[in-house]
BAMI-275673 format. One record per residue (C-alpha): chain; z, x, y. Coordinates in steps of 0.5 Angstrom, whole numbers, padded with zeros to 4 digits. Layout:
site mol: A | z: Z | x: X | y: Y
...
This chain:
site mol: A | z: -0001 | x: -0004 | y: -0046
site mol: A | z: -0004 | x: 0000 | y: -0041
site mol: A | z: 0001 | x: 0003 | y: -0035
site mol: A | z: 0001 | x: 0000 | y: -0028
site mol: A | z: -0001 | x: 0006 | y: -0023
site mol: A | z: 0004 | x: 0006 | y: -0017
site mol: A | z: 0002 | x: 0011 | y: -0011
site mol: A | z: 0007 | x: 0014 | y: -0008
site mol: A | z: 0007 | x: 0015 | y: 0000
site mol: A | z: 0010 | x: 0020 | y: 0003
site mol: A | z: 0008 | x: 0020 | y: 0011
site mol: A | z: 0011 | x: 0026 | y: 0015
site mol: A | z: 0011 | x: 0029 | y: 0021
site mol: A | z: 0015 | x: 0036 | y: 0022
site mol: A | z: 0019 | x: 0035 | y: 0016
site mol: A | z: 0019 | x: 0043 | y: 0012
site mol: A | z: 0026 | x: 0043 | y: 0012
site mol: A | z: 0026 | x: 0037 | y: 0006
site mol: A | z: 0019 | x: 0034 | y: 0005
site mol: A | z: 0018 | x: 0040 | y: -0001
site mol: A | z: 0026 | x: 0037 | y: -0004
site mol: A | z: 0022 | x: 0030 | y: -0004
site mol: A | z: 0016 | x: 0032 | y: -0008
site mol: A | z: 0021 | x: 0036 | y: -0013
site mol: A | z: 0025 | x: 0030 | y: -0014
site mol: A | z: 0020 | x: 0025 | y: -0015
site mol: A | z: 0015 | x: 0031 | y: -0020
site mol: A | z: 0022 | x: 0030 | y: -0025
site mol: A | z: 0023 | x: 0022 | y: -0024
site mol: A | z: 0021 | x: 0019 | y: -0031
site mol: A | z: 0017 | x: 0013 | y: -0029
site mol: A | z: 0017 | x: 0009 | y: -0035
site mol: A | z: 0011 | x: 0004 | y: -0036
site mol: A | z: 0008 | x: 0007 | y: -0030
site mol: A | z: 0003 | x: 0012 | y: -0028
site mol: A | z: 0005 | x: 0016 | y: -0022
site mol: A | z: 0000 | x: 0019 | y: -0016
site mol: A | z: 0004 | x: 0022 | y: -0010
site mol: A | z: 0000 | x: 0022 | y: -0004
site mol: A | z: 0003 | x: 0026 | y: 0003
site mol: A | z: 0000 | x: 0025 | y: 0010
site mol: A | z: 0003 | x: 0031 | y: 0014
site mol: A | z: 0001 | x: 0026 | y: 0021
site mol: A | z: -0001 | x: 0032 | y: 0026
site mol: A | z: 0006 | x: 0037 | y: 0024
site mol: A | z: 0007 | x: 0043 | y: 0029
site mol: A | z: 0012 | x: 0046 | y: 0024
site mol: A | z: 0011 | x: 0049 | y: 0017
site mol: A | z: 0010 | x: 0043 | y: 0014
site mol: A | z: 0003 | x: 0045 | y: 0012
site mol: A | z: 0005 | x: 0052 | y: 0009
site mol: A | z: 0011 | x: 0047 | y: 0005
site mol: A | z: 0006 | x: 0042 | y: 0002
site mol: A | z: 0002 | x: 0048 | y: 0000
site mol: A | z: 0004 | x: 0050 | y: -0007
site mol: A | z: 0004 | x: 0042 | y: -0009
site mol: A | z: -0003 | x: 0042 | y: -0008
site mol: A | z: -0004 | x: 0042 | y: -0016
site mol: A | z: 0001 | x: 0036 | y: -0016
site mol: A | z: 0000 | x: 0032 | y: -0011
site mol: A | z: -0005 | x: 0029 | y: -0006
site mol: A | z: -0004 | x: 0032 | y: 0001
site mol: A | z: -0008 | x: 0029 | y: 0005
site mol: A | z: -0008 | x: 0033 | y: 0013
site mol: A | z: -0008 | x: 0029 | y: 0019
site mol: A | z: -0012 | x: 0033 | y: 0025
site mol: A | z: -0007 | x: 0030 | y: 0031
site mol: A | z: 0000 | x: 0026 | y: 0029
site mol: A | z: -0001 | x: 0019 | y: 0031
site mol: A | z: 0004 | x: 0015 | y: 0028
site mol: A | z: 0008 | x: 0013 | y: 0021
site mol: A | z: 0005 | x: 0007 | y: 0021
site mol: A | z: -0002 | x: 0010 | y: 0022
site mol: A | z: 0000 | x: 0015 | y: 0017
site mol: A | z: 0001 | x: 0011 | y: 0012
site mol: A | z: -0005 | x: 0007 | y: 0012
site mol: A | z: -0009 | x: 0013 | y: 0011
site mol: A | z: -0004 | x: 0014 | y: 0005
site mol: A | z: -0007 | x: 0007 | y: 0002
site mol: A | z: -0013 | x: 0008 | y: 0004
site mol: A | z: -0013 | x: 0014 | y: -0001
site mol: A | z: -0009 | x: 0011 | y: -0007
site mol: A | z: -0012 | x: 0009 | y: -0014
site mol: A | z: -0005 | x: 0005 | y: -0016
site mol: A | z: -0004 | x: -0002 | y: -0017
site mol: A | z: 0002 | x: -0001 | y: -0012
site mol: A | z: 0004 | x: 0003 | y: -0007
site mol: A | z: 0011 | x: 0004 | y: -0005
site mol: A | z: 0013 | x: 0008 | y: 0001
site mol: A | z: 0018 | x: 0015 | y: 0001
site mol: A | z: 0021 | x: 0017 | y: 0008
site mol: A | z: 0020 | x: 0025 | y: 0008
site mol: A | z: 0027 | x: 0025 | y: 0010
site mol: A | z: 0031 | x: 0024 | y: 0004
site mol: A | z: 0035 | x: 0018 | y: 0008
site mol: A | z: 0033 | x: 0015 | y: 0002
site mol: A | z: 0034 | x: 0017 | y: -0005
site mol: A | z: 0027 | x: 0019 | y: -0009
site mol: A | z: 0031 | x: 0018 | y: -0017
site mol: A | z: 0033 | x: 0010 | y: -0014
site mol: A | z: 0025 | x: 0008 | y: -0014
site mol: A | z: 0025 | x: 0006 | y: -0021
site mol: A | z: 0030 | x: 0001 | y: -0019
site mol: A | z: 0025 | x: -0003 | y: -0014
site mol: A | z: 0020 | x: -0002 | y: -0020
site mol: A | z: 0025 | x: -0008 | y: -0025
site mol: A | z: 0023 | x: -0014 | y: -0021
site mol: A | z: 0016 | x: -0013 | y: -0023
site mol: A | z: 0017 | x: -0011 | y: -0030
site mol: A | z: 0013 | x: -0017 | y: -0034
site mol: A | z: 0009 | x: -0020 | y: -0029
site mol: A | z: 0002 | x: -0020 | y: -0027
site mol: A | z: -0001 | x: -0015 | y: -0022
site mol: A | z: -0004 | x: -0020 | y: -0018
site mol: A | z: 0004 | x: -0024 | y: -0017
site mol: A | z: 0005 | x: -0026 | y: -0009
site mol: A | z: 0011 | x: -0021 | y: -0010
site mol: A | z: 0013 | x: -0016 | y: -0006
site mol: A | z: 0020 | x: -0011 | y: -0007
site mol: A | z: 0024 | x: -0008 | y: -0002
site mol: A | z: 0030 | x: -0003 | y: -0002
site mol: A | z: 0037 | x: -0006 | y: 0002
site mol: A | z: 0042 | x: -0002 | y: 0004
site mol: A | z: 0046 | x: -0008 | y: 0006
site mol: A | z: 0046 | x: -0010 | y: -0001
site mol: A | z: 0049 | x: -0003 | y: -0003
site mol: A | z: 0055 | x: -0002 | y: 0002
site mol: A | z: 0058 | x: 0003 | y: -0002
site mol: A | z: 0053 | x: 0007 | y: -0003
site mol: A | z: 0052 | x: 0009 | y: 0005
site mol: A | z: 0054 | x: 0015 | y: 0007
site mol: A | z: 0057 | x: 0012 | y: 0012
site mol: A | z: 0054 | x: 0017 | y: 0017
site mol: A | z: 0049 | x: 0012 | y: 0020
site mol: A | z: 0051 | x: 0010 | y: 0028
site mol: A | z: 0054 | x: 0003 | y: 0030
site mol: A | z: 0048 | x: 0001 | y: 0035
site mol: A | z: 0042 | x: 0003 | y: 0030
site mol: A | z: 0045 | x: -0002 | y: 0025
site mol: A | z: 0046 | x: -0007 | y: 0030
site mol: A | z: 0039 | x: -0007 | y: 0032
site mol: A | z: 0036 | x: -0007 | y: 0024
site mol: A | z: 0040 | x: -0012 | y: 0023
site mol: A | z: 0038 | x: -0016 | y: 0029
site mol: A | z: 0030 | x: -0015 | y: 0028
site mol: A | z: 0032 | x: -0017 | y: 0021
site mol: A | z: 0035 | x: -0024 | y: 0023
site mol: A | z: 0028 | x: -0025 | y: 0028
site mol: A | z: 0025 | x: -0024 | y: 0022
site mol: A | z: 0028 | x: -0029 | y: 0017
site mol: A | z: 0029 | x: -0034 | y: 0023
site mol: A | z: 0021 | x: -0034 | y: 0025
site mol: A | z: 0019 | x: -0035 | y: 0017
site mol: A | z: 0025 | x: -0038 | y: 0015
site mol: A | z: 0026 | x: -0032 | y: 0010
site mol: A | z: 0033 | x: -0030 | y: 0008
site mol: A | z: 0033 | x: -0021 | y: 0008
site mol: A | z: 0038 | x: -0017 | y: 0010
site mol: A | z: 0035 | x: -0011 | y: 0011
site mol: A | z: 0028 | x: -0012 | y: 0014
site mol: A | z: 0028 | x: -0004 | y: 0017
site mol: A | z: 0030 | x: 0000 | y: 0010
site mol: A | z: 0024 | x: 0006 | y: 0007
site mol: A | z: 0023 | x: 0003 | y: 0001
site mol: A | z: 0017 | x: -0002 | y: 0001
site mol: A | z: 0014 | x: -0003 | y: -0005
site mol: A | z: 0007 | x: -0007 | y: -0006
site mol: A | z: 0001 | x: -0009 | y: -0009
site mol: A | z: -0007 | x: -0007 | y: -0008
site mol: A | z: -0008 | x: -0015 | y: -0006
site mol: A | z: -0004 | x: -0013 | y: 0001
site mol: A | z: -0006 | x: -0006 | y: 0003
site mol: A | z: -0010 | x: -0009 | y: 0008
site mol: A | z: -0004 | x: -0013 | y: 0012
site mol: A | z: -0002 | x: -0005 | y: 0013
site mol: A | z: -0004 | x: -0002 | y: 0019
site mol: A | z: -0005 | x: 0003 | y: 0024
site mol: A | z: 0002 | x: 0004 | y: 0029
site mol: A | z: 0008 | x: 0007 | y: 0029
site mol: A | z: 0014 | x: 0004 | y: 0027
site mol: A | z: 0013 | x: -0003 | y: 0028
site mol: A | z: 0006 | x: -0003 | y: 0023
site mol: A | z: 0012 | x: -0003 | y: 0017
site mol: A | z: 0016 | x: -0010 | y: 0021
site mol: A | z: 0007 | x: -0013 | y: 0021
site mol: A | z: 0006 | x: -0011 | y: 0015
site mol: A | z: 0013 | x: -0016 | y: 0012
site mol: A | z: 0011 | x: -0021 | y: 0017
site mol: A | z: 0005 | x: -0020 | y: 0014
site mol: A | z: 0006 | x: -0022 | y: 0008
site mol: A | z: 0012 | x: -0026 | y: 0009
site mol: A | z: 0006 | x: -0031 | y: 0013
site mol: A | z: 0002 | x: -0031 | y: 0006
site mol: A | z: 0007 | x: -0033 | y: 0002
site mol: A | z: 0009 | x: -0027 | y: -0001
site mol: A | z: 0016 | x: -0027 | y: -0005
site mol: A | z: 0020 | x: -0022 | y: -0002
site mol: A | z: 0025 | x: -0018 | y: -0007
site mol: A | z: 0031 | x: -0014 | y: -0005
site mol: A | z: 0035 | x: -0009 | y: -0009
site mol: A | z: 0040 | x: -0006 | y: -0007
site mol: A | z: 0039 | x: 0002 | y: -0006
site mol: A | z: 0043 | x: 0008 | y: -0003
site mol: A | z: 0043 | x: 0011 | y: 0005
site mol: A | z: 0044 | x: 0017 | y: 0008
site mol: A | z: 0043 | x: 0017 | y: 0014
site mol: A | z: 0040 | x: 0022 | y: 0020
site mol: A | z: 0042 | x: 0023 | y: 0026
site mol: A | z: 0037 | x: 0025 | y: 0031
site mol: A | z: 0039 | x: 0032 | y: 0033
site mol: A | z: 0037 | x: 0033 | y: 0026
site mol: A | z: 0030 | x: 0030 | y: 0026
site mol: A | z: 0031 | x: 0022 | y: 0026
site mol: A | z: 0025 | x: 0020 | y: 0028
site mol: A | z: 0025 | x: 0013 | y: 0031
site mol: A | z: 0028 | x: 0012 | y: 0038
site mol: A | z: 0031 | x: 0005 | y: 0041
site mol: A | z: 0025 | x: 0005 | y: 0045
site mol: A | z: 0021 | x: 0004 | y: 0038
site mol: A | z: 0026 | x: -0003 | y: 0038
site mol: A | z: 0024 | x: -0006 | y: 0043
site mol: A | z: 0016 | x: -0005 | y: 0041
site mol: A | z: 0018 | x: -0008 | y: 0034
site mol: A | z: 0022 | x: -0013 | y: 0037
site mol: A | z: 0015 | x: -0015 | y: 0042
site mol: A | z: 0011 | x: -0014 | y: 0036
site mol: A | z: 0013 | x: -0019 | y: 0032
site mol: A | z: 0014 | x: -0025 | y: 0037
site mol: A | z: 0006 | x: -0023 | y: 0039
site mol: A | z: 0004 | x: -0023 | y: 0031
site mol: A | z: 0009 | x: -0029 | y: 0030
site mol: A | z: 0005 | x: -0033 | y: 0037
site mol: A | z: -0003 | x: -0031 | y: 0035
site mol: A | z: -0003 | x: -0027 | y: 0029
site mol: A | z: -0005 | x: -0021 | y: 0030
């Protein structure tokens, strides 16, 4: 039996201090039954991530974008570009632990490629395994959007906001250009289309944002609005 492929995301944006760890570690993850392909974007980085993605240039596909234009935008270039049956997101930041993607690959194992499946990694299933950095406000609002979500598609997610989203080739399209809230499009996306949403629980260190942390509460509340006009005119 042939492999699957999976292409593996990697968007990041003035990352050097952590993005070369994240391709090391996946470059030693065994992926069993798959065929892996790294694709990174460095969305527009004014910092030395450029020079960093330099010395994988045999290993991965790095693909540089002129201008920074958003995670969500990035990843879609990365889709653009992958080969894989799946793909699946890896934040440069190691907020989220590369050696846990083969554990979002189980729920897929002896299924067709073709199945209206959609796997997604859960912090809130693995409380344990957060390092209990992350702030009290930042949770409240994931958790918020992610009960906006289940009450308007009637899903049941507990962690709609986490990295870790894994997919196949028939819904790289749902994904689209943005910043933050193209990720919660693309779940409301596929939840519209009838896709069954898998969760699995996985670790989480979170960062602050003196540390990098990307995402700002003002990115909440474009999330926020984003979802109810996708959820009133579908688009």
């Amino acid at each position: 039996m042939n492999n699957k492929r999976l292409s593996i995301i990697i968007p990041c944006y003035n990352e050097e201090g952590t993005v070369g760890l994240v391709v090391e570690r996946l470059l030693n993850v065994p992926f069993s039954g798959w065929d892996p392909e790294i694709i990174v974007i460095n969305d527009g980085s004014t910092d030395g991530t450029a020079t960093v993605l330099e010395k994988f240039a045999t290993k991965v596909r790095v693909i540089n974008l002129v201008q920074n234009s958003g995670k969500g935008s990035a990843v879609k270039a990365g889709i653009t570009a992958a080969t894989g049956d799946y793909a699946i997101i890896q934040d440069a930041d190691l907020e989220c632990t590369p050696e846990e993607i083969p554990l979002l690959l189980v729920p897929l194992q002896g299924i067709s490629s073709d199945a209206k499946v959609v796997v997604m990694g859960s912090r809130e299933l693995n409380r344990e395994g957060d390092s209990g950095k992350g702030k009290f406000f930042p949770r409240i609002g994931s958790l918020s959007i992610t009960k906006l979500i289940n009450f308007l598609y009637g899903s049941s997610l507990t962690d709609a906001l986490m990295g870790y989203k894994l997919f196949p080739r028939a819904t790289f399209d749902y994904f689209t250009v943005g910043r933050f809230e193209a990720e919660m499009i693309f779940i409301t996306r596929v939840l519209k289309e009838g896709y069954k949403i898998v969760e699995v629980p996985v670790s989480y260190d979170p960062r602050a944002e003196d540390a990098g942390k990307k995402i700002r509460y003002r990115d909440g509340i474009k999330i926020i609005l984003r979802i109810l006009r996708f959820w009133a005119t579908g688009r």
